[in-house]
C-alpha positions as CSV (number, residue, x, y, z in Angstrom):
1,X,37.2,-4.9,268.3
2,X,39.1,-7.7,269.6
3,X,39.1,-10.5,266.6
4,X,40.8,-14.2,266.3
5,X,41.8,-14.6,262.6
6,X,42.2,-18.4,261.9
7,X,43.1,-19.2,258.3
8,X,42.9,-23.0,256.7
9,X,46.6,-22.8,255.3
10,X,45.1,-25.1,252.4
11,X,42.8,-23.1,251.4
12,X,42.2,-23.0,248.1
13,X,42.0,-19.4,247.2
14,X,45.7,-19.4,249.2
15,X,47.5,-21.4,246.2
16,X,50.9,-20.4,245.8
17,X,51.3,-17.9,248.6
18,X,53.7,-17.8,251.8
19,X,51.8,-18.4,254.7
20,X,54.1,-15.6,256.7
21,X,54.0,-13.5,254.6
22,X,49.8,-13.9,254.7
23,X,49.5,-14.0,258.2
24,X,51.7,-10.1,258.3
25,X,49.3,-9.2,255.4
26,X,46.5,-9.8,257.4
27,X,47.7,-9.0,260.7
28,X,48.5,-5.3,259.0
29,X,45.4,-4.7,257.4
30,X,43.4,-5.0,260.3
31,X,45.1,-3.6,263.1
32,X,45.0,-0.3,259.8
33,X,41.6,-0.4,259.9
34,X,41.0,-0.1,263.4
35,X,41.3,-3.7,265.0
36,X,42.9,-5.8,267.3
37,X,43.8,-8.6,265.5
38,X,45.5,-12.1,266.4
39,X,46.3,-14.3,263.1
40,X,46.8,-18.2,263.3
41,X,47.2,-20.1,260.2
42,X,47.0,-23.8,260.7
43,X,45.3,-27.0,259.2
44,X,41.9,-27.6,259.4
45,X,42.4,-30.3,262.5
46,X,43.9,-27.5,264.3
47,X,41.3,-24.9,263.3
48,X,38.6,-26.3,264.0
49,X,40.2,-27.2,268.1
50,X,41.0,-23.9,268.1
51,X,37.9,-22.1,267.3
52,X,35.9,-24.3,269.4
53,X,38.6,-23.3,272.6
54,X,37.9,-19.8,271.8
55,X,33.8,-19.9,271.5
56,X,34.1,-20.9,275.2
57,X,36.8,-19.9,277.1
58,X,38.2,-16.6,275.3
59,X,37.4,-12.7,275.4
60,X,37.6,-12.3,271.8
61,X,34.3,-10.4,270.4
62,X,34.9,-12.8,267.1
63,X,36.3,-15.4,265.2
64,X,36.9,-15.2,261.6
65,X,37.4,-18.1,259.5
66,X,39.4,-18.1,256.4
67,X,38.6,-20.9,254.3
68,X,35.5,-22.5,251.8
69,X,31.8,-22.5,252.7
70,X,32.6,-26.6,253.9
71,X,35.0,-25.2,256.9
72,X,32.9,-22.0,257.8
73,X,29.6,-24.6,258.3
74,X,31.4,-27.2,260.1
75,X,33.0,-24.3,262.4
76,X,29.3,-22.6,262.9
77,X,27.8,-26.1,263.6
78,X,30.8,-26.9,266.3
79,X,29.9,-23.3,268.1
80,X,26.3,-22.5,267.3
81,X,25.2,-23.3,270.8
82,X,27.9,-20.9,272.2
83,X,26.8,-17.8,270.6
84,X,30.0,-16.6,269.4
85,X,30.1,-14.5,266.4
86,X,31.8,-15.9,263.5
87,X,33.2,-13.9,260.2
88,X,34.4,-14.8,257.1
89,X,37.4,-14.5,254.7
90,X,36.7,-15.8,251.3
91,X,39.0,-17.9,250.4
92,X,37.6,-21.0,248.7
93,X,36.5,-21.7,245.5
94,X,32.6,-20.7,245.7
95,X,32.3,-18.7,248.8
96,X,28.8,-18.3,248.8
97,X,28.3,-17.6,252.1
98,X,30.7,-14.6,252.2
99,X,28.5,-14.0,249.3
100,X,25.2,-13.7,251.0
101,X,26.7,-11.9,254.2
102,X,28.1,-9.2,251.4
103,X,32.0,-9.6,252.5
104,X,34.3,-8.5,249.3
105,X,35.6,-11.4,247.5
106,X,39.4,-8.9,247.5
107,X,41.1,-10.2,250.3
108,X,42.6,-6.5,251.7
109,X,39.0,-4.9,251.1
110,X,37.4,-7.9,253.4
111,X,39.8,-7.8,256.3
112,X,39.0,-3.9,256.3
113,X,35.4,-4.3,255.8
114,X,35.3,-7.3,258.8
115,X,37.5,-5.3,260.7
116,X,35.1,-2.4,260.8
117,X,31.8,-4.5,261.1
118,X,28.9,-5.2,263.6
119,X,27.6,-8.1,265.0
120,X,24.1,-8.9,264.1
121,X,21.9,-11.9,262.6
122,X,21.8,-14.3,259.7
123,X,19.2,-16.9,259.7
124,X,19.8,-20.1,258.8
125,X,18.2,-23.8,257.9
126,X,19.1,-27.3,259.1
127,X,18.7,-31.2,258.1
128,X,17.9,-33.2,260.9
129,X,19.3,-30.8,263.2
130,X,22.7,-29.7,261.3
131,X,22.9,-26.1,260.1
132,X,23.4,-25.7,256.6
133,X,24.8,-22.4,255.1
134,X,23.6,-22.7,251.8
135,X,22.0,-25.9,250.5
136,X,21.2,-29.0,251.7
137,X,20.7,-32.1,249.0
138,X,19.5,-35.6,248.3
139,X,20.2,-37.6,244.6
140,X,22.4,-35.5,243.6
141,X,24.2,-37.4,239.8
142,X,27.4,-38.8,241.0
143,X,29.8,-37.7,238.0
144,X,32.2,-40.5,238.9
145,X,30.2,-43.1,237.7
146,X,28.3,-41.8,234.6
147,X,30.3,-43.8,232.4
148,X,30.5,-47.5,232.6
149,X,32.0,-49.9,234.5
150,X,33.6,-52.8,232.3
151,X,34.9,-54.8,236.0
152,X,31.6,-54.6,237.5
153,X,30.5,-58.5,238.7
154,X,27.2,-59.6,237.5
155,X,26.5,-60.2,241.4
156,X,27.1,-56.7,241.5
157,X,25.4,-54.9,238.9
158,X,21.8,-57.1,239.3
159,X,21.9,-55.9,242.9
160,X,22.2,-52.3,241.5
161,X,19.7,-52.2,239.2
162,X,17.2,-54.3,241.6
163,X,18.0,-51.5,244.1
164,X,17.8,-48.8,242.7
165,X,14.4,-47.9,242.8
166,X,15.5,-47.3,246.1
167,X,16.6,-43.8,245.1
168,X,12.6,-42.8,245.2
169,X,12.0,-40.0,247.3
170,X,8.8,-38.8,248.5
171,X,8.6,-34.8,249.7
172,X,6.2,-33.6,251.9
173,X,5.5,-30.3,253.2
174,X,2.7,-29.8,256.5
175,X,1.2,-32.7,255.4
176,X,0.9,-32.2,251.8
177,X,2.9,-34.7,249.7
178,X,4.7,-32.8,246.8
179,X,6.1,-35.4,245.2
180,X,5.7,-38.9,245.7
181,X,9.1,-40.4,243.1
182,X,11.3,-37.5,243.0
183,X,14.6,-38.6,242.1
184,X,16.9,-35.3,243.4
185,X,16.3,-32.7,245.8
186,X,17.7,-29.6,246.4
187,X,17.1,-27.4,249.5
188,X,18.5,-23.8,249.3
189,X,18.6,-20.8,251.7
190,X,21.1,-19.2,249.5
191,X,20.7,-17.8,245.8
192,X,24.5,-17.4,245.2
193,X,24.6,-21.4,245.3
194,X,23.0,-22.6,242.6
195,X,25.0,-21.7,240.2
196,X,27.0,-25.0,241.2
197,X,23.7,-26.9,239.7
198,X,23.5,-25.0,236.6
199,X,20.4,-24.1,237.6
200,X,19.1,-20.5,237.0
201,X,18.2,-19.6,240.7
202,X,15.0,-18.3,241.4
203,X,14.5,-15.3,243.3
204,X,15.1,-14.8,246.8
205,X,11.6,-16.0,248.8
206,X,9.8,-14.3,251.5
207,X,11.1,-14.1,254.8
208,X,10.7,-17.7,256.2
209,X,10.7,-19.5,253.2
210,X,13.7,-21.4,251.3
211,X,13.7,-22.4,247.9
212,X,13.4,-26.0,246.9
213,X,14.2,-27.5,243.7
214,X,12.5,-31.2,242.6
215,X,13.8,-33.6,239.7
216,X,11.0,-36.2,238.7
217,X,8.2,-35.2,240.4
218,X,6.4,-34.7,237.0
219,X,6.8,-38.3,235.2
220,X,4.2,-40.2,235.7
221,X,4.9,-44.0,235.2
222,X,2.5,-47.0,235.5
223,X,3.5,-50.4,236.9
224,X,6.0,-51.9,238.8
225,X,7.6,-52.9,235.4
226,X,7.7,-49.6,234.2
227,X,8.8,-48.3,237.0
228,X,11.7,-50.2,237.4
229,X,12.7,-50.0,233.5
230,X,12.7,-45.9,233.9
231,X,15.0,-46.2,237.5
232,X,17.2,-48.1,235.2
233,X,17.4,-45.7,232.6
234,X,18.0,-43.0,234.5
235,X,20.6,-44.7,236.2
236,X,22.1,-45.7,233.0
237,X,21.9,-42.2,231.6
238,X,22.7,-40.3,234.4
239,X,25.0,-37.8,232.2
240,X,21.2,-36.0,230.9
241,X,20.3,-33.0,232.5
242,X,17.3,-33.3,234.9
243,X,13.9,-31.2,234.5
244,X,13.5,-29.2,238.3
245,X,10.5,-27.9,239.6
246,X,10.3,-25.2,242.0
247,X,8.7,-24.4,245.0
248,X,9.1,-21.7,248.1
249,X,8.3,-23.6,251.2
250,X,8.4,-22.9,255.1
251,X,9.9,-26.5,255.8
252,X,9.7,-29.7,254.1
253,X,10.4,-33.4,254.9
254,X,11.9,-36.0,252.7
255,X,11.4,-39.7,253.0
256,X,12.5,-42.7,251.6
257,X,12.6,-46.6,251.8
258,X,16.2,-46.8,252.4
259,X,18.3,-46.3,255.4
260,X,20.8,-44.1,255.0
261,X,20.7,-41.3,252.1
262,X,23.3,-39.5,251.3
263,X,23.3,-35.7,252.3
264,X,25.4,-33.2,250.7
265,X,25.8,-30.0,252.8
266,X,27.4,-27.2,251.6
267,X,29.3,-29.1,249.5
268,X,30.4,-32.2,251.8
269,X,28.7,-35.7,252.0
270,X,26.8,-36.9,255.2
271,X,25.2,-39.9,255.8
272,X,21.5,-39.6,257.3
273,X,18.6,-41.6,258.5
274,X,15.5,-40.4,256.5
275,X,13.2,-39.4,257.1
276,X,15.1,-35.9,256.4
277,X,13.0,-32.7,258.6
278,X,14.5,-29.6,256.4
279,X,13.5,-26.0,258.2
280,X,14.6,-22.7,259.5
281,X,16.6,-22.2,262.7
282,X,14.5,-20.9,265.4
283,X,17.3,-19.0,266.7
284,X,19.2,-16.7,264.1
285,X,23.5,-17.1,263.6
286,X,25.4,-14.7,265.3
287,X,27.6,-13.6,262.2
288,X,30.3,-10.4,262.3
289,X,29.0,-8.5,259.0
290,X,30.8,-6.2,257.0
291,X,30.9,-2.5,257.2
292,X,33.0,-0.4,254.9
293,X,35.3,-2.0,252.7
294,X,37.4,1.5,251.9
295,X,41.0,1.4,252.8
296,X,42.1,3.8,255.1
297,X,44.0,6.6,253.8
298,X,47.9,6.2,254.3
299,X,49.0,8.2,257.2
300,X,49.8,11.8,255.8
301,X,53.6,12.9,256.4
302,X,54.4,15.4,259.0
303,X,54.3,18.9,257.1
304,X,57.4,21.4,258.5
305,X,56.9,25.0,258.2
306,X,59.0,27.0,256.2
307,X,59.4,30.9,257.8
308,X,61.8,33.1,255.6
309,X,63.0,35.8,258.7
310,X,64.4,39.0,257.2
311,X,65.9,41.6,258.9
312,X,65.2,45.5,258.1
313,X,66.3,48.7,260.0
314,X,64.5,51.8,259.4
315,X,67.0,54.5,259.0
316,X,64.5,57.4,259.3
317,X,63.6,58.3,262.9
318,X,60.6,61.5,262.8
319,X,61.5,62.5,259.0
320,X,65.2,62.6,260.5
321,X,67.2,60.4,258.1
322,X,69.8,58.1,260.3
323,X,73.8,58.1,258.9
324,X,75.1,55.0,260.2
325,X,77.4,54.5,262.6
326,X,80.7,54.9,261.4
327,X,83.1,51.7,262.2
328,X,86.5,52.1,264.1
329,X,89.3,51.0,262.0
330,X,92.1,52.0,263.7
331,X,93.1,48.4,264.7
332,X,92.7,46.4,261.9
């Protein structure tokens, strides 16, 4: 298997190690394990060029990516449309996607797993028409402002709190409305992921079905006045863990009053014009999956033979018993 390695050389999971001395490491283990490797490891800029180069103009049967879960997604978004396989080296901080495609987390047993693997299928969902890997969500509590800000104009902080009932999201699924105030949203394909909610994830759905998690659907409130007051508090006290409900559906749609909501995907923010349609991929990821992560056994050493020859001479010939020859010493 031919295979282009490119490696984020600020990856995370790549603190404190020499960047030649990886790419040898690399290059080693998989041309051990059976493959033809070529290693590159560059910035994100330049990975990203250079895997899109490669999904179209290159004979390469894959492309590995060695970064986080934020990289691999932008690269599989870049060359979806291309069909070129894509692995995975987990080197970020989560990796929940090498998770779910069942690549070690040990750096020498992935490159041997990925080196002897297959390509085959990994579904996949999408926001408005951008593949996520593992979550997609909306409302998420921004930790950077939970506490308060003392500088903060009065201009300022009236327009937030008369805005920010703005943060109302209604969730809809084929034609149902779920929730009509929900306040954060949460979109998973992937069970590894929310652990980064502190959420106990529920079990993997049916085929065809992601899980969705919904803050705030439950609280009922009466009045504008009301209504206002809680968006206010819950602003204020945005430090208090929120109450999720959860629900398996086939594909769901998220709408609000405001024109742009921000979208974190697999970690990274995107800005997106609701309303947000949140389903499966019709067409399955073409992913390199991992096949056995034993390392091959170091080359055995050559074994020489070891022949003792000895030397006898039968002295009896026909019961006769041999004297032997006697030896001229007459010039010595």
């Amino acid at each position: 298997m031919k295979l282009l390695v490119l490696v984020n050389e600020a990856a995370r999971g790549l603190a404190r190690t020499d960047r030649k001395e990886l790419s040898v490491r690399l290059l080693r283990g998989f041309n051990a394990a059976g493959a033809q490797a070529y290693v590159h490891c560059i910035d994100a800029p330049s990975l990203l060029r250079e895997a899109n180069e490669a999904a179209v103009n290159s004979d390469f049967d894959a492309i590995i990516i060695g970064g986080g879960d934020g990289l691999a997604a932008q690269v599989i978004n870049n060359v979806a449309a291309t069909f070129k396989p894509i692995g995975v080296l987990p080197l970020g901080v989560h990796n929940h996607f090498a998770r779910q495609l069942t690549v070690p987390l040990d750096l020498d047993q992935a490159v041997t797993a990925l080196a002897r693997g297959a390509i085959g299928d990994a579904p996949a969902a999408e926001v408005n028409g951008r593949i996520f890997l593992n979550f997609a969500a909306v409302g998420l509590p921004d930790t950077r402002s939970s506490g308060v800000n003392h500088n903060e104009s009065w201009p300022a902080m009236l327009k937030r709190v008369v805005h920010v009932d703005d943060r109302a999201l209604r969730v809809r699924s084929r034609g149902h409305t779920l929730a009509r105030e929900a306040t954060t949203v949460i979109a998973c394909n992937n069970v590894h992921a929310m652990g980064m909610f502190e959420l106990t994830p529920s079990p993997a759905p049916e085929s065809g079905l992601m899980n969705v998690y919904v803050a705030g659907a439950s609280r009922r409130v009466h009045g504008p006045v009301s209504r206002m007051l809680r968006r206010v508090g819950m602003k204020i006290w945005n430090g208090v863990a929120l109450r999720f409900e959860t629900m398996a559906l086939p594909e769901l749609r998220i709408e609000s009053s405001r024109k742009q909501l921000e979208v974190s995907i697999d970690g990274d923010v995107w800005a997106m014009r609701p309303p947000l349609s949140i389903q499966w991929r019709e067409r399955a990821l073409r992913v390199l999956l991992p096949g056995d992560p034993t390392p091959p056994p170091p080359p055995a050493a050559p074994v020489r033979p070891s022949v003792e020859v000895t030397t006898h001479v039968d002295t009896h010939v026909d019961g006769l018993e041999l004297e032997p020859e006697p030896r001229d010493t007459s010039h010595s």
